[in-house]
Structures are given as structure tokens and as C-alpha cells.
Backbone as numpy.savetxt, mean C-alpha at the origin, in Angstrom:
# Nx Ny Nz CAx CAy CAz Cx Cy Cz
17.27 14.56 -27.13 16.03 13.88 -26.77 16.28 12.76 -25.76
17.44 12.13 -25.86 17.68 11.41 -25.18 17.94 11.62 -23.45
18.32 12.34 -23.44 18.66 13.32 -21.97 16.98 13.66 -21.62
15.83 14.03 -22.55 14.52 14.09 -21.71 13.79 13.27 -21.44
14.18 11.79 -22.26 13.69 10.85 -21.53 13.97 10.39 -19.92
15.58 10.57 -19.93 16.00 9.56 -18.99 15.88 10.99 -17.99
16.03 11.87 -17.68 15.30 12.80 -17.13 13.51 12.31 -16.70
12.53 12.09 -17.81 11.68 11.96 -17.35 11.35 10.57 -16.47
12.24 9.04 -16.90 12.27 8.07 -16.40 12.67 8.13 -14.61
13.61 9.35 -14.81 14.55 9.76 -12.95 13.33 9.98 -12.29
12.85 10.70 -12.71 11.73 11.80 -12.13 10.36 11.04 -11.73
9.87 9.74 -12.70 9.07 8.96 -11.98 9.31 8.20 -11.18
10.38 7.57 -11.26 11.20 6.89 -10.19 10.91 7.37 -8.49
11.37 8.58 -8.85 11.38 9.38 -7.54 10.60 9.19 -6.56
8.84 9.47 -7.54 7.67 9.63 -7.53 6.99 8.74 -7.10
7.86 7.50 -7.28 6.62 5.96 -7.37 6.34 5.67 -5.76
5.22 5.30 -5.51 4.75 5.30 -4.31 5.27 3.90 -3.87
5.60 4.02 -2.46 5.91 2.34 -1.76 4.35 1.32 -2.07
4.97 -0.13 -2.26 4.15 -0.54 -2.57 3.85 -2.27 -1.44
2.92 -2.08 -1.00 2.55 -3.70 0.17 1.81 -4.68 -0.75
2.44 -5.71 -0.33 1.73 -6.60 -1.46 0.75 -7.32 0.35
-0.59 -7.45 -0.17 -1.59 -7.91 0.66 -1.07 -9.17 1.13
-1.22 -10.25 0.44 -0.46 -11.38 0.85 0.53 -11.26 1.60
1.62 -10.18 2.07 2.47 -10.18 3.18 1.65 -9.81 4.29
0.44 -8.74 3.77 -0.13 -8.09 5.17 -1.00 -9.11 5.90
-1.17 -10.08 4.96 -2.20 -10.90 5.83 -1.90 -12.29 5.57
-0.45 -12.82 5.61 0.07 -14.19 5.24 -0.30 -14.66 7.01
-0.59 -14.01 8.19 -0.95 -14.62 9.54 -2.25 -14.96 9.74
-2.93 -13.74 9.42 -4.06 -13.54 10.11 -4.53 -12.42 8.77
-5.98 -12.47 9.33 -7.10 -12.04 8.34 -7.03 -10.64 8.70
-6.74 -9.99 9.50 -7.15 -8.56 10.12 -5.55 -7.70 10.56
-5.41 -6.45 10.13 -4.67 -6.35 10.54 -4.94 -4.89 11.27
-3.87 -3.92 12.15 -4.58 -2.79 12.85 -3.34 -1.71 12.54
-4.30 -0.82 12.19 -3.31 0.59 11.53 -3.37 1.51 12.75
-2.29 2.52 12.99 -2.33 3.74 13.95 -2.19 4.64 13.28
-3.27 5.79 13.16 -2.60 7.02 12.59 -3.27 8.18 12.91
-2.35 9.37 13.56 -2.66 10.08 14.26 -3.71 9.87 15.63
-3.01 8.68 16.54 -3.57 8.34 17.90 -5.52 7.84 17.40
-5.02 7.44 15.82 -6.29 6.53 16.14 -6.10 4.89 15.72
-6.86 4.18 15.73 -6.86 2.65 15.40 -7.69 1.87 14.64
-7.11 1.77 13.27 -8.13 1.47 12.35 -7.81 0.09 11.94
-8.92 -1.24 11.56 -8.67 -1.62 11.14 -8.75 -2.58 9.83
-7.93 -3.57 9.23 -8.38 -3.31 7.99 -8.03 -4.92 7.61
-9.17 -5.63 7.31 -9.74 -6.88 7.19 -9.52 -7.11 5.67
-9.62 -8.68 5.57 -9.71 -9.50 4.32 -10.86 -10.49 4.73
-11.77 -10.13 4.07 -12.95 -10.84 4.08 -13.26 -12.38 3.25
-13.83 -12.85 3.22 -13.91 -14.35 2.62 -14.22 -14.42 1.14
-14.69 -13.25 0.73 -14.82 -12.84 -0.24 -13.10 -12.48 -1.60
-12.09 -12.36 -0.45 -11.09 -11.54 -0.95 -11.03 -9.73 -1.13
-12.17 -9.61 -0.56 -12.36 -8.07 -0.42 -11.57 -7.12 0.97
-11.26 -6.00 1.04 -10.44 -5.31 1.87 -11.84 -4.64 2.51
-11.99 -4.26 3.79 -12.47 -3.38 4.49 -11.81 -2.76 5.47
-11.83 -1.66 5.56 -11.17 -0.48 6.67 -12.27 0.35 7.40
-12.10 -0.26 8.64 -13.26 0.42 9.20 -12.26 0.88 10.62
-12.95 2.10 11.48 -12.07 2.71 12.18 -12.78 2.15 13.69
């Protein structure tokens, strides 16, 4: 049993998605601008503390 845990512990590991903490993305400035696939989106912190992504 022990071997299917740490098996299942490897395996999320793997899995776990990269993670941005907001406060780095926007320790300059309020707005920042994404590229993806030759387009330009971008994606604000409002006064509220709310995220918007608009393209």
C-alpha cells in the first residue's frame, strides 16, 4: 500500500500546474500584456482587486 501512495503522490506532482502569484504580476504596474498566438491581450487589476482580460 505503501508503494500506491507514493506512486500516487509522484504522479500529482508531475501534474501540478505552474503557479504566478498576482502580486509579482503586478508589483509595477496595474496592467499587464499577454501574446498568444500573434495576438495581444490584456489583463488588468482593477481598484476593486478584480482581474480583467480583455483582448
Amino acid at each position: 500500500m505503501t508503494t500506491t501512495i507514493a506512486r500516487y503522490f509522484s504522479n500529482r506532482e508531475a501534474t501540478r500546474l505552474p503557479t504566478l502569484h498576482s502580486q509579482n504580476l503586478f508589483a509595477l504596474t496595474k496592467e499587464v500584456r499577454i501574446e498568444h498566438q500573434g495576438e495581444e491581450y490584456r489583463l488588468r487589476l482593477t481598484r476593486n482587486n478584480r482581474l480583467i482580460l480583455t483582448k
